[in-house]
Legacy VTK file of the C-alpha trace (Angstrom):
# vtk DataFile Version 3.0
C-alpha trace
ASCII
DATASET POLYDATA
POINTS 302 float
48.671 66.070 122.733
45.497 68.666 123.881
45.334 71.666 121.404
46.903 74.229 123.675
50.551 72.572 123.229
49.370 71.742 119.395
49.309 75.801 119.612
52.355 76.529 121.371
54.647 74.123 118.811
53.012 75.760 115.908
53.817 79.387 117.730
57.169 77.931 117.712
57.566 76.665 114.755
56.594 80.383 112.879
58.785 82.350 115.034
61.454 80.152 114.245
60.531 80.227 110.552
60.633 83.573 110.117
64.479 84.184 111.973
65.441 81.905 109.140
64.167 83.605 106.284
64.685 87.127 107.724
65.703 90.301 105.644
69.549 90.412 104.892
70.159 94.035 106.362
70.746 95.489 109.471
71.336 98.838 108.568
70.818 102.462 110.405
70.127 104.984 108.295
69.982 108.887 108.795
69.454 111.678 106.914
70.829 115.147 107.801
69.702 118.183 105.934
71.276 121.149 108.397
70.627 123.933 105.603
67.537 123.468 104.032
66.631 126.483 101.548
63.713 125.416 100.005
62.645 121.777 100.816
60.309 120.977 103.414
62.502 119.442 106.442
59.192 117.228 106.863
59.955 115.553 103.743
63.678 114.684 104.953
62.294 112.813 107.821
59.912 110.829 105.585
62.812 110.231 103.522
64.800 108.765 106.069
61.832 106.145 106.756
61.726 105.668 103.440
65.085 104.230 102.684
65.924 102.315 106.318
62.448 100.242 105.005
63.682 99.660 101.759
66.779 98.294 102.958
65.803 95.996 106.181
62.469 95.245 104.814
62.732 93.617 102.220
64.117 90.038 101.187
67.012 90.471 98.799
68.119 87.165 98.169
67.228 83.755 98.497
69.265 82.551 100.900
67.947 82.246 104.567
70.093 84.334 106.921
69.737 83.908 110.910
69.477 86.942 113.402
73.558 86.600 113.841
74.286 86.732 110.264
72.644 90.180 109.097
74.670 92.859 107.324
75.042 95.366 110.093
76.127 99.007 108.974
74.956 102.249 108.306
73.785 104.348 105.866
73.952 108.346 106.324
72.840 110.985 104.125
74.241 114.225 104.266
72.016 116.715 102.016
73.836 119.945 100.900
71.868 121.481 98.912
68.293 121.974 97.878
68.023 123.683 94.606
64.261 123.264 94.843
61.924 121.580 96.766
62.198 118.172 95.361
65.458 118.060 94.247
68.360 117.288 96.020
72.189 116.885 95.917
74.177 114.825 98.796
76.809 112.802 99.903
76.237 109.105 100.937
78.722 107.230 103.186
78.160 103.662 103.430
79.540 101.522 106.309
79.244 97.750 106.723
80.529 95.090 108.686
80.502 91.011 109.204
80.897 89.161 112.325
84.209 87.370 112.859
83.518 83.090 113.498
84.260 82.767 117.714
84.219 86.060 118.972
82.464 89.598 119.167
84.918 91.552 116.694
82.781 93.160 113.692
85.037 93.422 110.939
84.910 96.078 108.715
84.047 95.067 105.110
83.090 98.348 103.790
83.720 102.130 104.245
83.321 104.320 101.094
81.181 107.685 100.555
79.745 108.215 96.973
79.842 112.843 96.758
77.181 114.502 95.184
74.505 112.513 94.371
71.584 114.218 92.896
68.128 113.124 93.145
64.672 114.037 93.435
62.295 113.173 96.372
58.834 114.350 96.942
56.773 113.111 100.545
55.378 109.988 99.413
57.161 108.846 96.429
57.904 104.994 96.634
61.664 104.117 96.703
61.697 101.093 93.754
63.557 97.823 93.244
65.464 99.255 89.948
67.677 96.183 89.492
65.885 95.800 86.313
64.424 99.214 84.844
65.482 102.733 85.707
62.288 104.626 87.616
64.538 107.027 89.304
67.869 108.374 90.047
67.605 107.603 93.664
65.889 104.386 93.851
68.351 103.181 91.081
71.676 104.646 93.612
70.332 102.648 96.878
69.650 99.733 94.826
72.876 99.508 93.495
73.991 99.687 96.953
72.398 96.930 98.162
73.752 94.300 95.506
77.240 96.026 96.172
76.950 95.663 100.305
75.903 92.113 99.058
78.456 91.532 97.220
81.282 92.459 99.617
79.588 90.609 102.180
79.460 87.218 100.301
82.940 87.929 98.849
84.291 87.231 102.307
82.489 84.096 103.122
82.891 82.142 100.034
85.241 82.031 97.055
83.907 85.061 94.547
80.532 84.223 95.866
79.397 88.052 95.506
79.924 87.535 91.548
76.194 87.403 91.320
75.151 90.473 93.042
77.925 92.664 91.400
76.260 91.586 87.799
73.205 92.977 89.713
74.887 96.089 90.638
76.691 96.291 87.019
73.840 95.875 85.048
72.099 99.093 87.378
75.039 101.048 86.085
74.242 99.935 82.318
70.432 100.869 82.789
71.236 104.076 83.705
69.721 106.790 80.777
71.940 108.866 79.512
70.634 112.054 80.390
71.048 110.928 83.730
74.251 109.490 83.394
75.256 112.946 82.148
73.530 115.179 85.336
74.963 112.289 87.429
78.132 111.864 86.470
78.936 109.026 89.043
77.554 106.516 86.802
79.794 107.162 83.807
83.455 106.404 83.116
84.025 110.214 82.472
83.200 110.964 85.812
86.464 110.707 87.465
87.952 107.135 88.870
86.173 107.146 92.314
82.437 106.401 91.418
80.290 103.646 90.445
81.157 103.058 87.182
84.439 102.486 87.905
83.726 100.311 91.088
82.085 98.099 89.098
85.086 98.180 86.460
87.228 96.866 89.168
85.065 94.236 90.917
84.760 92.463 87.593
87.669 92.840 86.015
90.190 90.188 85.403
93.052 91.404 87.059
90.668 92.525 89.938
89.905 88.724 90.301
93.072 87.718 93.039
91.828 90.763 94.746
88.307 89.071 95.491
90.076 85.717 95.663
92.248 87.263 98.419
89.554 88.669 100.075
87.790 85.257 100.636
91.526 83.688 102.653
91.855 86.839 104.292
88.573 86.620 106.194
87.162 82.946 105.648
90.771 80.881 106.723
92.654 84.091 108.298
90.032 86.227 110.489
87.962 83.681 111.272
90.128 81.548 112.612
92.444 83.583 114.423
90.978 82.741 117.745
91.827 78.689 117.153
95.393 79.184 115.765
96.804 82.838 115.575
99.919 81.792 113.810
98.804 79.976 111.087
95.942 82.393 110.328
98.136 85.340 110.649
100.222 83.127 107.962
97.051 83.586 105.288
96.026 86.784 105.932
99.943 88.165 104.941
99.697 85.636 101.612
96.420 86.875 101.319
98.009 90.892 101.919
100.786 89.912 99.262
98.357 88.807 96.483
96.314 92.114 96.986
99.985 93.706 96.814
100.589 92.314 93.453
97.200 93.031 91.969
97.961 96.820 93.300
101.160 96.141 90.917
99.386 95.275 87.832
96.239 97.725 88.433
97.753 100.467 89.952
95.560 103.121 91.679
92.677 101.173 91.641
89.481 102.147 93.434
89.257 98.622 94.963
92.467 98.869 96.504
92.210 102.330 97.896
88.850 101.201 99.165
90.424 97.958 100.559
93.060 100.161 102.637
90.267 102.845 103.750
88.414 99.826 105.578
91.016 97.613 106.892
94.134 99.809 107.805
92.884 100.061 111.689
92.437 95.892 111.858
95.308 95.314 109.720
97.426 97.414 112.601
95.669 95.774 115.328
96.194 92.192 114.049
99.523 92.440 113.474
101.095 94.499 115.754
101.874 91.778 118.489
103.829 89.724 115.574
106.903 89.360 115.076
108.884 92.081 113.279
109.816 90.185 110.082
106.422 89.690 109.770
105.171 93.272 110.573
107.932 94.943 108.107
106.317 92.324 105.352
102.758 93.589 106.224
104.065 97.571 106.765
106.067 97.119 103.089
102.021 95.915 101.416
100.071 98.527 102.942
102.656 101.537 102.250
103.258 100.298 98.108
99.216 100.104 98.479
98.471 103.144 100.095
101.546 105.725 100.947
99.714 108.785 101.780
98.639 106.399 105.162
101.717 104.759 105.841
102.258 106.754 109.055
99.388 105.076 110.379
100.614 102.060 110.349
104.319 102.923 111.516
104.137 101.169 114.562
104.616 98.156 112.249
108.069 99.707 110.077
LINES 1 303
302 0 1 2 3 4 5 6 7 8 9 10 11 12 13 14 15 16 17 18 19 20 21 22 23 24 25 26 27 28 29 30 31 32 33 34 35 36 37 38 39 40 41 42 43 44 45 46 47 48 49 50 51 52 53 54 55 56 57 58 59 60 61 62 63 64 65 66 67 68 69 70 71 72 73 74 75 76 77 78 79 80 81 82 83 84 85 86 87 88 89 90 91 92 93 94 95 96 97 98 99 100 101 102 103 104 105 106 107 108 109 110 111 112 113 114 115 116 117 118 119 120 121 122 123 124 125 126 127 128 129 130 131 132 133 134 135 136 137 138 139 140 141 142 143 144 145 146 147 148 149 150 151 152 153 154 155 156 157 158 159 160 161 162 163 164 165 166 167 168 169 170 171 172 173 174 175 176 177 178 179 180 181 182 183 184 185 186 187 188 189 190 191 192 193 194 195 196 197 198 199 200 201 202 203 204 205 206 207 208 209 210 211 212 213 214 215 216 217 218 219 220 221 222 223 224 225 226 227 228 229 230 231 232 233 234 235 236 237 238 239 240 241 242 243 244 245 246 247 248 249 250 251 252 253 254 255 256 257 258 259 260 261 262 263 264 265 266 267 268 269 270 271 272 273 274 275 276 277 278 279 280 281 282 283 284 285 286 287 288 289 290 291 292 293 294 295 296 297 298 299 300 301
């Protein structure tokens, strides 16, 4: 073999060396700040870098994860005040998705905005890997983040398999100071039932556990096999509908749930909505006990 095809395998082999081992994210990010006071909108923009590097740039696990496999989403930042010109408070929505096995349907895993996030930002500032020791409020929030899209993400491909990156994420939330606990009150249990503290609470909780367990049927032997046998996975996903039901019974109001409904109302509708109606009153009956405020949404299935 002459050198020049000694090259061209070797060229090969790298390229295909790094697809495997390649960052876990995918993930657009933007930063809007349309009412700057004080802050220098130069500094926004910088910011924006910032984070979309420390998400896609970075390995985050150990596992090797092809082009095809990469948490796709989006991560938008919507400042709304400036109260000087480092200091910040926003709101972060968070969107994620995971391709579905034999076909070009994204599903959506999650959809959740965390409100008024405070933080401080000055051009320049490195954006830190805080899963062990608090630097910062904001490198500690997208950190936190990433073990959570993580988690969700390996939830649905094998049984509890995010349990390792929500001990991440949990032990963020017990790092946390408490003077900034108390400034940002989306890391304690006083601040209200919506925020991280309490999405934490729920992931590892015991009677949160057929929730995750559900999770892993619904997508893993429902979704992803729809295309092969539409019945039969149809047939999981409503078992796997009825133990989320019943976990809604014994932890009612739950963040997980509410979050569960925000994300997967539109597929639930569109999966189900050629069935037959037994099966569509069954599935209408789950997501109304689970979420009433949106049953009309889903009143093509009643």
């Amino acid at each position: 073999m002459n050198s020049k095809n000694i090259i061209s395998l070797l060229l090969i082999f790298f390229v295909g060396l790094k697809c495997a081992t390649a960052q876990e994210f995918k993930l657009e990010v933007s930063v809007n700040a349309p009412s700057l006071k004080i802050a220098d909108p130069k500094s926004v923009k910088t910011l924006e870098k910032a984070i979309r590097e420390f998400f896609n740039d970075r390995k985050w696990t150990s596992d090797d994860f092809e082009s095809e496999e990469l948490i796709e989403g989006s991560i938008q930042i919507n400042i709304k005040d400036d109260p000087s010109a480092n200091s910040f408070i926003a709101d972060m929505y968070i969107s994620t998705g995971r391709p579905v096995y034999n076909s070009n349907y994204t599903s959506p895993i999650l959809n959740h905005v965390d409100r008024d996030i405070s933080f401080n930002y000055t051009e320049g500032d490195p954006i830190r890997d805080n899963r062990s020791t608090f630097t910062d409020n904001l490198s500690s929030i997208l950190t936190f983040y990433a073990y959570v899209i993580l988690g969700f993400d390996y939830d649905t491909f094998s049984l509890l398999g995010g349990e390792e990156h929500f001990k991440t994420a949990n032990n963020i939330v017990a790092n946390i100071p408490p003077n900034i606990s108390s400034s940002d009150r989306n890391w304690s249990s006083l601040g209200g039932d919506r925020n991280r503290y309490w999405l934490m609470e729920n992931l590892l909780n015991a009677r949160v556990k057929r929730y995750r367990e559900a999770i892993y049927s619904y997508h893993r032997q429902g979704l992803d096999k729809i295309e092969n046998d539409a019945t039969v996975s149809k047939a999981i996903m409503l078992s796997a509908l009825k133990q989320i039901g019943k976990v809604n019974e014994t932890y009612p109001n739950s963040m997980i749930i509410q979050m569960f409904s925000n994300s997967k109302r539109a597929e639930i509708l569109e999966v189900f909505k050629n069935s037959v109606k037994s099966e569509q009153r069954k599935v209408f009956d789950i997501m109304a006990s689970i979420d009433p405020a949106q049953s009309d949404f889903l009143k093509e299935l009643r």
